[in-house]
C-alpha positions as CSV (number, residue, x, y, z in Angstrom):
1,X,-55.6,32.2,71.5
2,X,-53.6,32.7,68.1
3,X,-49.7,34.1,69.4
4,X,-49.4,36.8,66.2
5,X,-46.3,38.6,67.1
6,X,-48.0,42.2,67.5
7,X,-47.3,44.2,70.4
8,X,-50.1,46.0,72.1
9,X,-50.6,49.4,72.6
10,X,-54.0,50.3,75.2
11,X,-56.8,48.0,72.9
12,X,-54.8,48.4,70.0
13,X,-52.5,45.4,68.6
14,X,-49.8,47.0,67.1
15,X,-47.0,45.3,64.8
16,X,-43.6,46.8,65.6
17,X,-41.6,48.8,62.8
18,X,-38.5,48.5,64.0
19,X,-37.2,45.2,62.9
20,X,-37.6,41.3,63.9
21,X,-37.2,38.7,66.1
22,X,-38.3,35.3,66.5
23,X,-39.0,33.4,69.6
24,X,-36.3,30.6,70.9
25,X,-36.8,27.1,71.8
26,X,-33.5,26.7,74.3
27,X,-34.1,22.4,74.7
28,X,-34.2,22.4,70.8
29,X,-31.3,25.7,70.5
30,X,-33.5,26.9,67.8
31,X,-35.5,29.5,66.9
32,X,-39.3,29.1,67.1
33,X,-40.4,30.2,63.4
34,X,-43.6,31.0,64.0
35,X,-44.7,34.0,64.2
36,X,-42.7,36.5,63.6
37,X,-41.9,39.3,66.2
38,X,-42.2,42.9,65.2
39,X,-39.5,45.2,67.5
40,X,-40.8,48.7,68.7
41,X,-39.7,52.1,68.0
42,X,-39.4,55.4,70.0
43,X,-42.7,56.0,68.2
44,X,-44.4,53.2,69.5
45,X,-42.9,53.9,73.5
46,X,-44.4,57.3,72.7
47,X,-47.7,56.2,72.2
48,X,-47.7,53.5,75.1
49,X,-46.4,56.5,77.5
50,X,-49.4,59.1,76.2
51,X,-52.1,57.0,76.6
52,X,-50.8,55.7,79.9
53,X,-50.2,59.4,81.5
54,X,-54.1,59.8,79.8
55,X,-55.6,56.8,81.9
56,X,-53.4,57.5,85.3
57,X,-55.9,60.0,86.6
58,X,-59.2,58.3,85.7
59,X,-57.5,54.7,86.3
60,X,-56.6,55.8,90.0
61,X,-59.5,57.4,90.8
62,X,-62.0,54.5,90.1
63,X,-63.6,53.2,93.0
64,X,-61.8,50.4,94.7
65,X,-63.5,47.4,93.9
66,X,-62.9,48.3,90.3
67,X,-59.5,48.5,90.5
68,X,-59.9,44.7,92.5
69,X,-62.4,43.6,89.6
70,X,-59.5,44.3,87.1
71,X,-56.9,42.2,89.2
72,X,-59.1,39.6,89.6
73,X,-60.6,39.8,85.9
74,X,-56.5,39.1,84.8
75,X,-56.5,36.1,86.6
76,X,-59.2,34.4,85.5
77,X,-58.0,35.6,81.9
78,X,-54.8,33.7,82.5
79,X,-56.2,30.7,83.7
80,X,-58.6,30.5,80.6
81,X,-55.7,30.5,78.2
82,X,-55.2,26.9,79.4
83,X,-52.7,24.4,78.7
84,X,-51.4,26.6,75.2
85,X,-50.0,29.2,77.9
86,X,-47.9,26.2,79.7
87,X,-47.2,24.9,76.3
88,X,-45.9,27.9,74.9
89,X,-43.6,29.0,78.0
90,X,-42.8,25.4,78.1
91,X,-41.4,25.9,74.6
92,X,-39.4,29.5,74.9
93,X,-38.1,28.4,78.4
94,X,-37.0,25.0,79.1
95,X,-38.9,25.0,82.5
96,X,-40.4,21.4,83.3
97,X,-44.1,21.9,82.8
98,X,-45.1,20.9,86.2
99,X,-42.6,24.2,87.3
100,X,-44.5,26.2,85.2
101,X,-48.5,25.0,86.3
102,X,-47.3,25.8,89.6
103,X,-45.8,29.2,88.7
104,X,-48.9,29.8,86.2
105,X,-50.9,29.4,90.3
106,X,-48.7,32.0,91.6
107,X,-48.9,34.5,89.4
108,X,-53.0,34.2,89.6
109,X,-52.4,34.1,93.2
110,X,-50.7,37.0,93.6
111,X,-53.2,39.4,91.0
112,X,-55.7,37.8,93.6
113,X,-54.1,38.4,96.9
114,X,-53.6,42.0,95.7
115,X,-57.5,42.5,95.1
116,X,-58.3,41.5,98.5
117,X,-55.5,44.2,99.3
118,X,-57.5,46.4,97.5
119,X,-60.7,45.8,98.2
120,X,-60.1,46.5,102.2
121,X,-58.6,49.7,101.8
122,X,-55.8,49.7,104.5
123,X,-53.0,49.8,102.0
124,X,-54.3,53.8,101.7
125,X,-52.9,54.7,105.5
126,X,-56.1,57.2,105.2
127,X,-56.2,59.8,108.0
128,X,-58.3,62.6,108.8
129,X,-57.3,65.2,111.8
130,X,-60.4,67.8,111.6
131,X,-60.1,70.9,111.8
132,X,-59.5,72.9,115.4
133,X,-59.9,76.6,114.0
134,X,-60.4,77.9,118.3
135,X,-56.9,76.6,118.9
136,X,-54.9,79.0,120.4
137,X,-52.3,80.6,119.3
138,X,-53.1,79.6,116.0
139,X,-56.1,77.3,114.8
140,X,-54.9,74.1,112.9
141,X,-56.7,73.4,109.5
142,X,-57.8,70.2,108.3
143,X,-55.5,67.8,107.6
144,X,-55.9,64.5,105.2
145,X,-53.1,62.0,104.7
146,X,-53.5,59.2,102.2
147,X,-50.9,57.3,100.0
148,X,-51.4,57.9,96.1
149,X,-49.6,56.0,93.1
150,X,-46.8,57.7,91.5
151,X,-47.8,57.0,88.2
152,X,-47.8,55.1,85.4
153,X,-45.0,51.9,85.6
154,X,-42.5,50.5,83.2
155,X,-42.4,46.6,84.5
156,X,-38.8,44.2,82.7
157,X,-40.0,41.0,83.2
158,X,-36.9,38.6,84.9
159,X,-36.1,35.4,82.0
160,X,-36.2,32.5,84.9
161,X,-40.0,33.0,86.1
162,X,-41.8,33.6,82.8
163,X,-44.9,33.7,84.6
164,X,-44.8,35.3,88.4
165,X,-41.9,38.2,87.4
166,X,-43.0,39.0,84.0
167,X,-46.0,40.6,82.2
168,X,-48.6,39.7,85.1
169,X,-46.4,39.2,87.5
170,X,-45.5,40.6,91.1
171,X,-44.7,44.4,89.8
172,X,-47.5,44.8,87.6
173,X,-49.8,43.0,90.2
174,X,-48.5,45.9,92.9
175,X,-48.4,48.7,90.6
176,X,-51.9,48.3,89.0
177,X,-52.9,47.6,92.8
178,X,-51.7,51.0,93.3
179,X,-54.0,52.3,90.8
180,X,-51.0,53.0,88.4
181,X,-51.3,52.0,84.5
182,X,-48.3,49.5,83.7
183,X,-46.4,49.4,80.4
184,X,-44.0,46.0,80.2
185,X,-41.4,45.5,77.6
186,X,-41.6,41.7,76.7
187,X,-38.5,39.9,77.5
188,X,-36.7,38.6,74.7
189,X,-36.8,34.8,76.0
190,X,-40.4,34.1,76.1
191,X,-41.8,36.4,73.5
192,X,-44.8,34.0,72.7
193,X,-45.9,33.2,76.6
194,X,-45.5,37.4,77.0
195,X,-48.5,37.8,74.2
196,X,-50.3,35.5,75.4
197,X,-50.5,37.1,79.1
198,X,-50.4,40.6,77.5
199,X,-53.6,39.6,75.6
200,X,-55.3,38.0,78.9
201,X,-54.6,41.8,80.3
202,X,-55.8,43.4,77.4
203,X,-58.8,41.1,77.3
204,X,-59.8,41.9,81.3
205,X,-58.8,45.5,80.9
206,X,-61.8,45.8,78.3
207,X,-63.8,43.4,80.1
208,X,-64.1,45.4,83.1
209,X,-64.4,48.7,81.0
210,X,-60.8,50.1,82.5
211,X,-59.3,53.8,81.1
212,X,-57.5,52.9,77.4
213,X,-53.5,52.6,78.5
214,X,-53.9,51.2,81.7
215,X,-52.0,48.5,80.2
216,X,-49.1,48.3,77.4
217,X,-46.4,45.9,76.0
218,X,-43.5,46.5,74.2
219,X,-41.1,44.2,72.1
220,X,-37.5,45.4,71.9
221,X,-34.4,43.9,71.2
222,X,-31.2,45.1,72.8
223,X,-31.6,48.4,75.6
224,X,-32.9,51.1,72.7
225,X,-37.2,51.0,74.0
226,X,-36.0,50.2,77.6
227,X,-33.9,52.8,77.9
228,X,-36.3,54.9,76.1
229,X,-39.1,53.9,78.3
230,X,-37.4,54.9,81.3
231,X,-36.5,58.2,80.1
232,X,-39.7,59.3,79.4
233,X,-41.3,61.9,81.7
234,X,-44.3,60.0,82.0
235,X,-42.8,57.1,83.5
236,X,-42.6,57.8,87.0
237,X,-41.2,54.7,88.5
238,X,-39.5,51.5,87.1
239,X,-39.8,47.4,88.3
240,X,-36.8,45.5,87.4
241,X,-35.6,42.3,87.6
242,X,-32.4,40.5,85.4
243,X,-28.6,41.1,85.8
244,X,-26.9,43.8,87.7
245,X,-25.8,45.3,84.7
246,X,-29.1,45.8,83.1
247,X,-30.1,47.4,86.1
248,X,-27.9,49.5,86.7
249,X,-28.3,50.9,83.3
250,X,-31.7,52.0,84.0
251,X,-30.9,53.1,87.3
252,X,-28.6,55.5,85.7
253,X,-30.7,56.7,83.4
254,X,-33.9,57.3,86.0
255,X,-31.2,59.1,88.3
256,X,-30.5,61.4,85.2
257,X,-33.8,62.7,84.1
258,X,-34.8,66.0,85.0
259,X,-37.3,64.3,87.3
260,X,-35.3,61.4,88.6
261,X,-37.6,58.4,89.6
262,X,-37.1,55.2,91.6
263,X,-36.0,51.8,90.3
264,X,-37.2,49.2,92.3
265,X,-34.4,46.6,91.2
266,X,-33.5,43.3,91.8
267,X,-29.8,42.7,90.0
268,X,-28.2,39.5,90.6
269,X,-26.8,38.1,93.6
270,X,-23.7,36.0,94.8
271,X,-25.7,34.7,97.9
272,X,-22.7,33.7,99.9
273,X,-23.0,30.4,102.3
274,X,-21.1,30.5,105.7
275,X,-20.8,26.7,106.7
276,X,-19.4,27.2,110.3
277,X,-16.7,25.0,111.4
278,X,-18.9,22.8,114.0
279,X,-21.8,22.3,111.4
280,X,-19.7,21.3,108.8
281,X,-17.8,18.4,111.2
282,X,-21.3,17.4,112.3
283,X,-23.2,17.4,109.3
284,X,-21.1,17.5,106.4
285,X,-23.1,15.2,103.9
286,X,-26.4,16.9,104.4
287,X,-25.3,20.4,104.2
288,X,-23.3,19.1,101.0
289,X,-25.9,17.6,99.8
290,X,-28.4,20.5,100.6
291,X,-26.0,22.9,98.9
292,X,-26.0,21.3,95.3
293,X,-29.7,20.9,96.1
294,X,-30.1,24.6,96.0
295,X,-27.5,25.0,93.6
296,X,-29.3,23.1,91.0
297,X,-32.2,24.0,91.6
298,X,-33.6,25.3,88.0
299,X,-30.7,24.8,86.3
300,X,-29.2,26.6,88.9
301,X,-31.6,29.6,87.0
302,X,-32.9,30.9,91.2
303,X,-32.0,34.1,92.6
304,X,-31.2,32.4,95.5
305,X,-28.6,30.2,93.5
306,X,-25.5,29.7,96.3
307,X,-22.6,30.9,94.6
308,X,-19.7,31.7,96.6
309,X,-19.0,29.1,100.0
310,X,-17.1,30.6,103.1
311,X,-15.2,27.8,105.1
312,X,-12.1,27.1,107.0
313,X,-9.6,25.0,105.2
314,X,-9.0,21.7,106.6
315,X,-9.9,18.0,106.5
316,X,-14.1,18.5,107.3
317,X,-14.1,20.8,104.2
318,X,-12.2,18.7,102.1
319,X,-14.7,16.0,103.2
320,X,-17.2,18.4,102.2
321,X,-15.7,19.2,98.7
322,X,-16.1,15.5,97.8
323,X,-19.5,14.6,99.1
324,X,-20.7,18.0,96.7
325,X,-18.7,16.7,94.1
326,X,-20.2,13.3,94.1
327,X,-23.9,14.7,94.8
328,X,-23.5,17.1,91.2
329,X,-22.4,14.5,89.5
330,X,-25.4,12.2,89.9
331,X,-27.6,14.9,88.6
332,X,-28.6,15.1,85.3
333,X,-28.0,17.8,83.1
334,X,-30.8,20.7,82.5
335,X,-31.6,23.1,80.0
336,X,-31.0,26.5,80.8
337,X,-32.9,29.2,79.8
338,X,-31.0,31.0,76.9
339,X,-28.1,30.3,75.1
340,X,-26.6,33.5,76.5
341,X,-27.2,31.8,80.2
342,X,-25.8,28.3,78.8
């Protein structure tokens, strides 16, 4: 599948207005310079919003297995795009490709999992309490209770899983699950491998015949179309994940709307490791050694990176200062993701 550098809009490819970018190949630190990226407008976030707010009623009233047909129908989209999807995040991310087959399983995993979700129904929490109109002293009507979507989504894909926390990943999984159309603005670092998933959405969403908007993404540099996406009163709730900053940037701005609308956010973390005293006189070269473990781990690139140690001072942490010392320095350097990471 040719990468072209369009966004897309519903069925429509769409190439942004609003400037340039090009993709970024972090092992080489250099851009990518093919293709070119075209960057959004309010215009375009417009659009998206419209036609997603058109498709939320008919989207969420489909019959269930259609709504499981889609999920399903993305996953088997992704896995036809083949090796040029683990090439391509390969390229924009650093990520060993073995890291990124594996992540490529989960993400088609999860759009899976949710159909079966889907297709049994008991995600609804549908009750029915009839009617009782000879109750005494007042009859009770009919009452129904079942959860409905919100509405339609604005997904930020996180930078370190280009795959399972992106444009198919976990929050658009859940929210078109819901039965709520999903617009995602394409993270900067893996512009290319966000196309290439968009278009395996794009490509199930007609496929399966699903409303026009069900599905949308975005290119934007800097905050201007996320911050815009969040503000717009069709955008009723907002999946985040990237720095505590970012987050709470969009948080803001949800909690100032007219209509304020949840964030669900995860920003950061400082994951802080107790080693108790016994433990750490016990087992001092294995918890050291499980520590940079886990510290390393992608380039140290996890949210559950360890980055702040709690100990009592004296000679069994010393002893554990130089056994992680010793264990980071026989690891070999990694690329991380962007040079604004590096």
């Amino acid at each position: 599948m040719q990468i072209t550098g369009e966004m897309l809009i519903g069925h429509a490819a769409v190439r942004g207005t609003g400037g340039t970018q090009r993709a970024f190949n972090p092992a080489l630190n250099a851009e990518i310079s093919e293709p070119v990226f075209g960057l959004g407008t309010r215009a375009d976030v417009e659009r998206a919003a419209q036609l997603a707010a058109a498709a939320f009623d008919p989207y969420r009233n489909l019959p269930l297995v259609r709504r499981a047909e889609f999920l399903e129908a993305i996953a088997d989209e992704i896995l036809a795009l083949g090796d040029e999807l683990i090439e391509r995040a390969h390229a924009e991310s650093g990520l060993p490709r073995a890291r990124l087959t594996g992540e490529r399983g989960r993400t088609m995993g999860q759009l899976r999992l949710f159909a079966q979700v889907v297709r049994d129904g008991h995600f609804l929490g549908a009750t029915v309490d009839s009617a009782q109109p000879e109750r005494q002293p007042l009859p009770r009507p009919d009452l129904r209770l079942a959860k409905i979507p919100l509405g339609p989504v604005a997904v930020f894909g996180a930078s370190n899983f280009p795959l399972a926390f992106s444009v198919a990943g976990g929050d658009t999984a859940s929210a078109l699950a819901a039965g709520a159309p999903v617009i995602v603005k394409a993270h900067s670092a893996h512009l290319g491998t966000s196309e290439l998933v968009g278009r395996a959405v794009q490509q199930a969403a007609r496929r399966t015949e699903m409303p026009e908007g069900v599905f949308s993404l975005l290119i934007g540099a800097g905050r201007e179309i996320g911050e815009a996406l969040v503000a717009h009163p069709a955008i009723k709730a907002v999946g985040f994940t990237g720095s505590r900053q970012g987050g709470l940037a969009l948080v803001k701005i949800a909690n100032g709307r007219p209509e304020p609308i949840p964030v669900y956010a995860e920003m950061s973390s400082i994951n802080p490791v107790f080693v108790l005293p016994a433990a750490l006189a016990a087992r001092t070269d294995a918890i050291a050694q499980g520590f940079v473990e886990s510290l390393v781990l992608g380039a140290g690139q996890f949210c559950t990176n360890p980055g702040l140690v709690l100990a009592i001072e004296g000679p069994d942490l010393d002893r554990f200062i130089a056994s992680a010392g010793q264990a980071l320095a026989s690891k070999a350097p990694q690329v991380m993701l962007t040079p604004g990471i590096a």
